[in-house]
LUMRO-289300 format. One record per atom (N, C-alpha, C): residue in one letter; x, y, z negated. Coordinates in steps of 0.2 Angstrom, whole numbers, padded with zeros to 4 digits, always signed. Layout:
<pts>
AXYZ...
</pts>
This chain:
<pts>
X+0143-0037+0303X+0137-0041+0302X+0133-0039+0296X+0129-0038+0298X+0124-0035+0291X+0119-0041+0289X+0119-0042+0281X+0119-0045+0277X+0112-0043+0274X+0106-0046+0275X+0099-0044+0272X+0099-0050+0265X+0099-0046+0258X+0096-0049+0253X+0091-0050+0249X+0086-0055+0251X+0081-0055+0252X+0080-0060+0244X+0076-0055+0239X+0073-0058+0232X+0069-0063+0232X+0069-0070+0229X+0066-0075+0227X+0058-0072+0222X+0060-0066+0219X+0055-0063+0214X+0051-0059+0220X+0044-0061+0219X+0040-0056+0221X+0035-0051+0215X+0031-0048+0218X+0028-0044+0213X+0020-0047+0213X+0019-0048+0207X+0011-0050+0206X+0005-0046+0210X+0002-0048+0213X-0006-0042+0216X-0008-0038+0212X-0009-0034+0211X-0013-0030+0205X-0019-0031+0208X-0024-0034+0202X-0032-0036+0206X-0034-0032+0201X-0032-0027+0200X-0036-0024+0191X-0040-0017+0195X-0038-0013+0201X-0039-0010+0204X-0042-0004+0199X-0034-0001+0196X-0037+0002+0188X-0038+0010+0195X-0042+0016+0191X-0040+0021+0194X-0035+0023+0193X-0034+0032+0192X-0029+0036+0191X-0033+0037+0184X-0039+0039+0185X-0041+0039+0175X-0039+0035+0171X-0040+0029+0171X-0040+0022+0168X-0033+0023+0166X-0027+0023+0173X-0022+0023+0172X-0019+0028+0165X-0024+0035+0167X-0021+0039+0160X-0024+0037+0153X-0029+0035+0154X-0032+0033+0148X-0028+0028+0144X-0026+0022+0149X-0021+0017+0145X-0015+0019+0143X-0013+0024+0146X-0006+0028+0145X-0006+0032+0137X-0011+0034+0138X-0013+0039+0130X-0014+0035+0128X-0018+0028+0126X-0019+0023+0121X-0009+0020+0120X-0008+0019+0126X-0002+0017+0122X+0003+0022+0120X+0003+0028+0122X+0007+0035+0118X+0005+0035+0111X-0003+0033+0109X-0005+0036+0101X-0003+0031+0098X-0003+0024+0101X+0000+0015+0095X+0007+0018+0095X+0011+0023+0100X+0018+0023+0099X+0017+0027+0091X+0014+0033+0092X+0015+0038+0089X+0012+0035+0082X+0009+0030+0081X+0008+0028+0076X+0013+0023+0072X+0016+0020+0077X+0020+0014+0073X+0029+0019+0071X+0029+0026+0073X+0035+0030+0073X+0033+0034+0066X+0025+0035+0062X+0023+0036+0059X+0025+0033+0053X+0023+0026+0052X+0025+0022+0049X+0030+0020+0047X+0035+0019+0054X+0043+0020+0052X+0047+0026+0049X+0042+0032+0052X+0049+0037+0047X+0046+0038+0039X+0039+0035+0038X+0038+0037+0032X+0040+0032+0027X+0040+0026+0030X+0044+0019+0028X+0054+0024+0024X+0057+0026+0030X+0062+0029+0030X+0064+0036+0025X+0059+0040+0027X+0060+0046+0019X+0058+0042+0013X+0053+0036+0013X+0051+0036+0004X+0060+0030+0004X+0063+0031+0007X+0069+0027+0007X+0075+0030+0004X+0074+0036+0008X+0079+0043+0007X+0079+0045+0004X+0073+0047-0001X+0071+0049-0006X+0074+0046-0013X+0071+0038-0013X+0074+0036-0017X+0080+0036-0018X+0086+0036-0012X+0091+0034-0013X+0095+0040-0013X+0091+0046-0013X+0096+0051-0015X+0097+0053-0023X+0089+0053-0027X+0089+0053-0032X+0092+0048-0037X+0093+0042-0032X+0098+0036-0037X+0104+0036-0038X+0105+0038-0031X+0114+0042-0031X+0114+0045-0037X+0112+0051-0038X+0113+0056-0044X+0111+0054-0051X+0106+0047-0050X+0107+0043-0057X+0113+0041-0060X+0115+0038-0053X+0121+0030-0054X+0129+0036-0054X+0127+0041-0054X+0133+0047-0054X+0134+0049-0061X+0130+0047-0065X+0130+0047-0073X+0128+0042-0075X+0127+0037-0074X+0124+0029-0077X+0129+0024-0073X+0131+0021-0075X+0136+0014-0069X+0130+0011-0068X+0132+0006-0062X+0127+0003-0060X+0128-0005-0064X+0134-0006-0066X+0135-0013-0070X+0129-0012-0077X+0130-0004-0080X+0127-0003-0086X+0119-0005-0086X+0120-0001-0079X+0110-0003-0075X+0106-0010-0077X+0112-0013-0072X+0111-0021-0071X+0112-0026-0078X+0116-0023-0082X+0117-0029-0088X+0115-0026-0094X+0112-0018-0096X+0110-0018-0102X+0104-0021-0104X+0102-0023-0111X+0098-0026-0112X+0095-0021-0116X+0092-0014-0117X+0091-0011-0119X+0087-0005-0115X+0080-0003-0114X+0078+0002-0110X+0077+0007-0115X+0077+0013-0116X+0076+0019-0119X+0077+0025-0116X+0075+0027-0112X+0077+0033-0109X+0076+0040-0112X+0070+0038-0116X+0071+0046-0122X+0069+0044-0127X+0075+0041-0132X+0071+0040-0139X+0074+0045-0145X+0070+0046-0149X+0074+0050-0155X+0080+0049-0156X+0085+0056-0158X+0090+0054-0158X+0095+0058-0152X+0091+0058-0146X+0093+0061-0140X+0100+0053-0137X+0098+0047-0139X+0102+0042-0137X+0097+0039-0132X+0102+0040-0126X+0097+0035-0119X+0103+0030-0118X+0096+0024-0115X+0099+0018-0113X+0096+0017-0108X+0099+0015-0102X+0095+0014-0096X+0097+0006-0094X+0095+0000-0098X+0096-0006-0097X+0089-0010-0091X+0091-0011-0087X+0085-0016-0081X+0081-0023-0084X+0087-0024-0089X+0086-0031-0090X+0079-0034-0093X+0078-0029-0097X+0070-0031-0100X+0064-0030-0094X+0066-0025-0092X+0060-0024-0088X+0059-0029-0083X+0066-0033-0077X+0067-0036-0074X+0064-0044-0077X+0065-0045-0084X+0065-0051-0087X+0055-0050-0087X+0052-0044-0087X+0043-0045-0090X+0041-0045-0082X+0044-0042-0077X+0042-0041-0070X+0042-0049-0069X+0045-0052-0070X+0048-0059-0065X+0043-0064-0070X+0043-0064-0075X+0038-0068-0077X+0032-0065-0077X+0030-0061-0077X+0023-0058-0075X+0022-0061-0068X+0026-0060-0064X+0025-0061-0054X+0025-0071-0055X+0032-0073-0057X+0029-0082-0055X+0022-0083-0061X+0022-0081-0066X+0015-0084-0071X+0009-0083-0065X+0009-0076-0061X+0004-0074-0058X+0004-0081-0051X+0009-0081-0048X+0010-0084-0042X+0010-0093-0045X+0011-0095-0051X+0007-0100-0052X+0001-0104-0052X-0004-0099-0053X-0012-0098-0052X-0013-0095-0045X-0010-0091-0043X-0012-0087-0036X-0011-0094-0031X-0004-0097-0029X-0002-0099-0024X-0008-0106-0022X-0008-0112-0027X-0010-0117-0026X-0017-0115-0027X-0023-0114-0031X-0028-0110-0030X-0030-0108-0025X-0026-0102-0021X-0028-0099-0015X-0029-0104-0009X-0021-0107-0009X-0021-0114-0004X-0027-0119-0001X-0027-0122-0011X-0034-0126-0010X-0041-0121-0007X-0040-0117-0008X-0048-0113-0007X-0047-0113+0002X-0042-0111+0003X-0040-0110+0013X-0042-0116+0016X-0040-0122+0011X-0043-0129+0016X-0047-0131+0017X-0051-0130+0008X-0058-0130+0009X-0063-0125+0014X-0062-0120+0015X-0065-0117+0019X-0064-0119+0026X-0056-0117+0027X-0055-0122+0034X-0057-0127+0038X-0058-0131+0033X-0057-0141+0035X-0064-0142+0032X-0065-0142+0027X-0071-0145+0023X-0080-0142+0021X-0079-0136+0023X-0084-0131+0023X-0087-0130+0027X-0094-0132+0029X-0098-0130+0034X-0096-0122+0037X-0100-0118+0042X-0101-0113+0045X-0103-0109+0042X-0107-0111+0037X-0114-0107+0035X-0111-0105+0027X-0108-0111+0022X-0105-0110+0021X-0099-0106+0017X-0094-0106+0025X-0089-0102+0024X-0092-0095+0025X-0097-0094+0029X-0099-0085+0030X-0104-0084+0025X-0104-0088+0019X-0106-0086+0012X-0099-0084+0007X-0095-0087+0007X-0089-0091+0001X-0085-0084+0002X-0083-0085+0007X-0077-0080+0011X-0077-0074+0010X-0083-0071+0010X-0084-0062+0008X-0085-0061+0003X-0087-0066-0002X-0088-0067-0010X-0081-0066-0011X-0077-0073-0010X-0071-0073-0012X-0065-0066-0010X-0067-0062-0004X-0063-0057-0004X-0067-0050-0007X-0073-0052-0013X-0073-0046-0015X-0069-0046-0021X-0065-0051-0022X-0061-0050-0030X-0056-0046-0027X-0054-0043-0022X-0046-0038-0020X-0051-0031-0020X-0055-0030-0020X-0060-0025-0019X-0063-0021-0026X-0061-0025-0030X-0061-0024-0037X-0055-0021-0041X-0058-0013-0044X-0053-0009-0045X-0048-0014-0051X-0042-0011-0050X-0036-0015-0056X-0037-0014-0061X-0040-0008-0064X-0041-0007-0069X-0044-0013-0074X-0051-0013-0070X-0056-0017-0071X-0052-0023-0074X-0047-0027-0070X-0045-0033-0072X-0043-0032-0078X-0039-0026-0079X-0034-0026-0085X-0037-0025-0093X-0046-0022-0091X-0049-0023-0098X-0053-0027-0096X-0054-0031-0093X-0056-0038-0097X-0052-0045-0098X-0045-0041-0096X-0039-0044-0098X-0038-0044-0107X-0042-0038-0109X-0039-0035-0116X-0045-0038-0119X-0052-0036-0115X-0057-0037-0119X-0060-0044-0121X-0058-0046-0115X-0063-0056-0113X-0056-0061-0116X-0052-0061-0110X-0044-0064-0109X-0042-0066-0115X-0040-0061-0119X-0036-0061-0123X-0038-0066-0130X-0046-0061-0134X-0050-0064-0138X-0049-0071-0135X-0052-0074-0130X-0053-0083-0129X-0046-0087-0129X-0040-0083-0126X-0036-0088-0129X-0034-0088-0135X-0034-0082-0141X-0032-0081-0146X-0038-0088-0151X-0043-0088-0148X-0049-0089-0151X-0048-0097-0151X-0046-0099-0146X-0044-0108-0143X-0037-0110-0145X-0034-0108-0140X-0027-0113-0139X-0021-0109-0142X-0022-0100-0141X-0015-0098-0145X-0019-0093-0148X-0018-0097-0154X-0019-0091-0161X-0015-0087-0162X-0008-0087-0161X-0003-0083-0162X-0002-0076-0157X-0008-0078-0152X-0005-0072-0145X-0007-0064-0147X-0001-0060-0145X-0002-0054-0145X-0008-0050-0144X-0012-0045-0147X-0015-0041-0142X-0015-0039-0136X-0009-0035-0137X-0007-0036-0130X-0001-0041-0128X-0002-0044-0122X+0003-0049-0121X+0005-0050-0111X+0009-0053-0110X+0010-0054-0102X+0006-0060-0100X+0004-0065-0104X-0001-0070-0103X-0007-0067-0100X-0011-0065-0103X-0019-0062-0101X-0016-0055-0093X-0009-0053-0094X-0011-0051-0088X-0008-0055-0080X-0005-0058-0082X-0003-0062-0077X-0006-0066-0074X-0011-0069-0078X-0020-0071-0076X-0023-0067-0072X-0024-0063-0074X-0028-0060-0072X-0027-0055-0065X-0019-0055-0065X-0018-0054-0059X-0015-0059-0052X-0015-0066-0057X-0015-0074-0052X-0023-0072-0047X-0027-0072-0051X-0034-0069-0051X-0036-0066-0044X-0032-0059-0046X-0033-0053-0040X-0030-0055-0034X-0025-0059-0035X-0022-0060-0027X-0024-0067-0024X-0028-0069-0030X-0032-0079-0024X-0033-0076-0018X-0037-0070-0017X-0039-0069-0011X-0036-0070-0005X-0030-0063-0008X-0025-0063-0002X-0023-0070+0002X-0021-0075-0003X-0017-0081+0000X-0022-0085+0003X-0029-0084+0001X-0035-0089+0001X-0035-0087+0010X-0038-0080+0013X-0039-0077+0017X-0035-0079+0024X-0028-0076+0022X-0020-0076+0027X-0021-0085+0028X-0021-0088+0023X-0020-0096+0026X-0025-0097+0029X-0033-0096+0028X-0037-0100+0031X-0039-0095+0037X-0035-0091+0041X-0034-0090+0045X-0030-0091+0051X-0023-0092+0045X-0019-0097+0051X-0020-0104+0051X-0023-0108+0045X-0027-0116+0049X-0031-0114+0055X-0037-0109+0054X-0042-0108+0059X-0039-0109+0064X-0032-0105+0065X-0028-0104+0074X-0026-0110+0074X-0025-0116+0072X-0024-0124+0073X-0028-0126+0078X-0025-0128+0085X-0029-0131+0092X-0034-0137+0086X-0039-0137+0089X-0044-0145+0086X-0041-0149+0091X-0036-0148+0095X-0036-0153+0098X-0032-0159+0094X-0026-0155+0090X-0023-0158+0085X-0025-0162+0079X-0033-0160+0077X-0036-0164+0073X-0038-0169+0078X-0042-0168+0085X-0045-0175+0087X-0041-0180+0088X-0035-0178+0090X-0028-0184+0092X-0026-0186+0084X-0029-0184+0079X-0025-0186+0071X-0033-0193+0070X-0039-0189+0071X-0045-0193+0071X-0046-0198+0076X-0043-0200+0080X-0042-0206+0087X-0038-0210+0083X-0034-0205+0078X-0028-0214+0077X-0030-0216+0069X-0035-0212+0067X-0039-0216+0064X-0037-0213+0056X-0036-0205+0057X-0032-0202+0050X-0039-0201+0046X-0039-0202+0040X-0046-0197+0037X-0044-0188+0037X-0049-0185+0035X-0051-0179+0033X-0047-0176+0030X-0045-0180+0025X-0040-0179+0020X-0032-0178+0024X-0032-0184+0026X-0024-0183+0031X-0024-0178+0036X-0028-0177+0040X-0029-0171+0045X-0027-0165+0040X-0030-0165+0036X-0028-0157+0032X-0024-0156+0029X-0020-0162+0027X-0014-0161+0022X-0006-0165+0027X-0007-0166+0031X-0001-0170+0036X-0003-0169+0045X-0006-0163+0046X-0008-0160+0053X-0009-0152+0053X-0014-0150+0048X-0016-0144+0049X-0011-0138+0042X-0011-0142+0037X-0008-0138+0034X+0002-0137+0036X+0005-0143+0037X+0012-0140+0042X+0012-0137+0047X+0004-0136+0051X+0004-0132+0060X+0005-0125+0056X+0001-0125+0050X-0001-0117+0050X+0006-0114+0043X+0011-0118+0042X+0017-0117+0037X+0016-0111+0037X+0018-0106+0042X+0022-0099+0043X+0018-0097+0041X+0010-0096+0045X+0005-0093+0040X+0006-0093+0033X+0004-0099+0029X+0003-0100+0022X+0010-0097+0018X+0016-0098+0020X+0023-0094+0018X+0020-0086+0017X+0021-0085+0021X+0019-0078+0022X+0015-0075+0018X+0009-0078+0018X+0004-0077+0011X+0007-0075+0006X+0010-0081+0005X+0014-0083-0002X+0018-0075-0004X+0021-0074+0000X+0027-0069+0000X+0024-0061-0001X+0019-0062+0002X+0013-0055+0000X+0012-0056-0005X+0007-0060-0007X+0006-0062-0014X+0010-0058-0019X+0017-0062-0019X+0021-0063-0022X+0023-0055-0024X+0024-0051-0018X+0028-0043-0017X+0019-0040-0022X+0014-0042-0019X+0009-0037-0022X+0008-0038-0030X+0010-0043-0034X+0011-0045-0040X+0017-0041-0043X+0022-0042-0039X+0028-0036-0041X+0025-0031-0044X+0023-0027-0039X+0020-0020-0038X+0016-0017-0042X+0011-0023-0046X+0006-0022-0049X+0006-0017-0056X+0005-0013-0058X+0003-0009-0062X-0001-0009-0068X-0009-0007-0067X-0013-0003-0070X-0016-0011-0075X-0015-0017-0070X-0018-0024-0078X-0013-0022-0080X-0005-0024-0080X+0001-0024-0085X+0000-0018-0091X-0002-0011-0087X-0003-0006-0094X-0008-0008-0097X-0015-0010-0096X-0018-0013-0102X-0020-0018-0104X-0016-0023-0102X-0015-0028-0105X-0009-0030-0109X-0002-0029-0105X+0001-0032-0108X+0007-0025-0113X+0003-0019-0113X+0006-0013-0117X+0014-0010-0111X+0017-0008-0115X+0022-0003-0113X+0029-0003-0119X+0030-0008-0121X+0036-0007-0125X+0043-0014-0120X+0047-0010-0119X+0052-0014-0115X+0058-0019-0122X+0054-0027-0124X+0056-0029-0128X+0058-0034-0124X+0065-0036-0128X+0071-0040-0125X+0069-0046-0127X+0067-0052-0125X+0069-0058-0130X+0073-0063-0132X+0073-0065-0137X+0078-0068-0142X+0081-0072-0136X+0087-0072-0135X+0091-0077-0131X+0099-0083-0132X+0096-0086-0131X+0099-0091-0133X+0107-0096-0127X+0111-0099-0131X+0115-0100-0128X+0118-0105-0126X+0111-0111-0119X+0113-0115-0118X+0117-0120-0112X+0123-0123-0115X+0128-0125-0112X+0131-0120-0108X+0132-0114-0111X+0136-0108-0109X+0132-0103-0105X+0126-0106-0104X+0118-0101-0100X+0117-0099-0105X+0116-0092-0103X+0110-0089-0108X+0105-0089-0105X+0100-0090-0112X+0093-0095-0109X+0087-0090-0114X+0082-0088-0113X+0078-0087-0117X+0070-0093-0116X+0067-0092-0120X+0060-0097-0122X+0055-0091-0118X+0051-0093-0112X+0047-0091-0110X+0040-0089-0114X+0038-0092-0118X+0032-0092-0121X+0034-0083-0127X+0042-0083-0127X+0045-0077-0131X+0042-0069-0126X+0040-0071-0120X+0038-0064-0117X+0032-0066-0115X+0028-0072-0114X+0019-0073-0112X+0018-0070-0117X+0017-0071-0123X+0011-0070-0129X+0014-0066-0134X+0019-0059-0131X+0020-0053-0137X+0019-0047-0129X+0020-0044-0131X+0018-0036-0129X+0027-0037-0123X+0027-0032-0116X+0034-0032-0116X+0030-0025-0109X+0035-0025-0104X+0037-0019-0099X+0039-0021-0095X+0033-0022-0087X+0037-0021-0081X+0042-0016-0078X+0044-0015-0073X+0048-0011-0068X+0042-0005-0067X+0036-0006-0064X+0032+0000-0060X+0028+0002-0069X+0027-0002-0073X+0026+0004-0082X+0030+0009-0082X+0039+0004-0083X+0043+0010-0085X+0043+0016-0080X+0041+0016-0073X+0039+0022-0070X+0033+0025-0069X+0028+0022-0074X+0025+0025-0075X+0023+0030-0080X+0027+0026-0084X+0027+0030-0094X+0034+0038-0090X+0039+0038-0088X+0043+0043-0085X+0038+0047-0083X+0036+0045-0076X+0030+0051-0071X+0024+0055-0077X+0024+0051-0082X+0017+0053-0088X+0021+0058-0093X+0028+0058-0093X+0030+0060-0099X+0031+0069-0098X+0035+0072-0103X+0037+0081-0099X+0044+0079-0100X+0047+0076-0097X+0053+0078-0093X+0053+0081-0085X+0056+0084-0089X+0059+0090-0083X+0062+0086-0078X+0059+0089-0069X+0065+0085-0065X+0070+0087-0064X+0075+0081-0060X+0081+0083-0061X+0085+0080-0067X+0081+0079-0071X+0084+0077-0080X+0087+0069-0077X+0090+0067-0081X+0093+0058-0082X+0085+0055-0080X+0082+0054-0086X+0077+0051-0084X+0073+0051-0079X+0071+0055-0077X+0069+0058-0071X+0071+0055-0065X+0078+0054-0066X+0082+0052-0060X+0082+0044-0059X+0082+0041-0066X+0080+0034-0067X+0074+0032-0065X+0072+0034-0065X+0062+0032-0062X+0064+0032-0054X+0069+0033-0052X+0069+0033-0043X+0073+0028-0042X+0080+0025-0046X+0084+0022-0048X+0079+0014-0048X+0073+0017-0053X+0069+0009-0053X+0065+0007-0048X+0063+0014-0045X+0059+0014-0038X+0063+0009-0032X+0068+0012-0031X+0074+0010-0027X+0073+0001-0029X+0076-0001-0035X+0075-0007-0037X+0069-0011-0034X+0066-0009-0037X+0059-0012-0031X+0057-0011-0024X+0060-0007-0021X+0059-0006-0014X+0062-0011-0012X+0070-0011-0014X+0073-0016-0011X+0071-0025-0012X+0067-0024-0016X+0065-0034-0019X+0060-0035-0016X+0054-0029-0013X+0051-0030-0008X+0051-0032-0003X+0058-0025+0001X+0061-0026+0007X+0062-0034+0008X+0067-0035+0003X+0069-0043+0003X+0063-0048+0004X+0059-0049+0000X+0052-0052+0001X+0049-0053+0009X+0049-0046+0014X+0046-0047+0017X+0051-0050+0024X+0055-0047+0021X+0061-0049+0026X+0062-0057+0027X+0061-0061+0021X+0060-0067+0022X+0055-0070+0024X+0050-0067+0021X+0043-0070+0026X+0043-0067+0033X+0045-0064+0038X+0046-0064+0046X+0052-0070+0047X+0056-0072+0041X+0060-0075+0044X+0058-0082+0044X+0055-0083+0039X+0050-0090+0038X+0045-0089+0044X+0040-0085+0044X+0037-0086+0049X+0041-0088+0056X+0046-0083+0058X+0048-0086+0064X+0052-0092+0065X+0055-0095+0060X+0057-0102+0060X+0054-0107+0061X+0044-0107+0056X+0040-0112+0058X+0037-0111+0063X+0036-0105+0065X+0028-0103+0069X+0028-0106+0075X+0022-0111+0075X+0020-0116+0082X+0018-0111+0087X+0019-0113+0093X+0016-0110+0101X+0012-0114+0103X+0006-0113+0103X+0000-0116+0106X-0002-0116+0113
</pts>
């Protein structure tokens, strides 16, 4: 007895009536996005390989505990005595990125709602291309009027004692440079917020106020995270304000010993001079050491360091995103 198994699935009509041109033309559109997103990945991959062979051959002469817990940076001082301690750098990096992301997050936020929720049409297609010419603005630029404007006005008002160079004036100034980012990425994922969802918040009689901060701003969570997380990694990254503003000496601050934490006084690296992660590799690439040398090798060691805090970084914002992100 033969047995006919006949499928529940049919095949949709094609009503697109593409030709055989069309059909190759779409074929090579989607060969080149391959060939470009495989471009991406493997350069992603060498600048990874790269790093991590040269750190090898760091961490093959330096331990990696020594890395992590010296409190000391010196890779070529007089004497021919190196130190390859993280800790300073680590301690000007992370307070430079949250002082920044103190002024960047909430700033930006408020600015997204306002243009989303509260801003005419007219407007926002004034505000918005204003507001995104600050990322458009060389870094340099921010860093001398970090040193020239900045620094003179706080010394001048509220802290007479601050550094010439200091981490304060450049962490401003780098909160600054990335409103944008956060301003832009959120008031784009509020826009993708159905209005149907404001009009059902406005039928039951919410103001303008609650539609924006108890309907639109939770729809569009993932978005606003995500921002945040860019922010946050482009602040890491930042360079050319920290070299002139905040100088290039990697000092430790006085640390203290509370209830068995060691704790330092934040205001002991705002308002003196200290040293990111991306300076120290910059003063290395600037100096005549020879490749190959120790130090040399450390500048990939710290590259590596940052590749991976970023990796991190972004890794959690897809992962926030996909946890909140609504379907519409």
């Amino acid at each position: 007895m033969w047995w006919v198994r006949v499928s529940n699935k049919t095949q949709p009509p094609d009503i697109t009536r593409r030709s055989r041109l069309q059909k190759l033309k779409e074929s090579s559109y989607a060969g080149l996005f391959v060939v470009c997103a495989l471009v991406t990945l493997l350069t992603t991959i060498a600048i990874f390989t790269t790093l991590l062979a040269d750190s090898l051959a760091f961490f093959s002469e330096v331990p990696v505990r020594e890395f992590l817990t010296e409190t000391n940076w010196s890779p070529n001082p007089a004497g021919n005595q190196q130190v390859f301690g993280i800790v300073p750098l680590v301690i000007g990096t992370l307070t430079v990125t949250f002082t920044a992301a103190f002024i960047a997050l909430p700033v930006g936020t408020l600015t997204a709602v306002y243009l989303s929720e509260f801003a005419s049409s007219r407007t926002r297609a004034i505000l918005k291309p204003m507001l995104e010419i600050l990322a458009g603005i060389p870094t340099v630029v921010y860093g001398y009027f970090a040193l020239v404007y900045v620094t003179p006005a706080l010394e001048a008002t509220i802290l007479p004692n601050i550094s010439r160079l200091n981490a304060l004036s450049a962490s401003l100034m780098i909160g600054i440079m990335t409103i944008p980012m956060v301003s832009s990425i959120s008031e784009d994922a509020m826009s993708a917020v159905p209005d149907d969802l404001r009009q059902a918040s406005y039928g039951l009689g919410a103001t303008k106020y609650q539609v924006s901060t108890g309907v639109v701003i939770p729809a569009s969570i993932s978005g606003i995270i995500s921002s945040y997380i860019l922010a946050v990694s482009r602040a890491i990254g930042e360079t050319m304000i920290v070299v002139v503003a905040m100088g290039a000496n990697a000092n430790m601050p006085p640390v203290n010993d509370v209830a068995g934490i060691p704790m330092f006084n934040p205001a002991d690296v705002l308002l003196n001079n200290g040293m990111t992660i991306t300076v120290a590799m910059v003063n290395i690439a600037q100096g005549d050491l020879a490749g190959g040398s120790l130090p040399y090798d450390g500048m990939f060691a710290l590259g590596l360091a940052l590749f991976i805090v970023t990796l991190i970084m972004n890794v959690l914002s897809d992962l926030v995103a996909q946890r909140y992100r609504e379907e519409y």
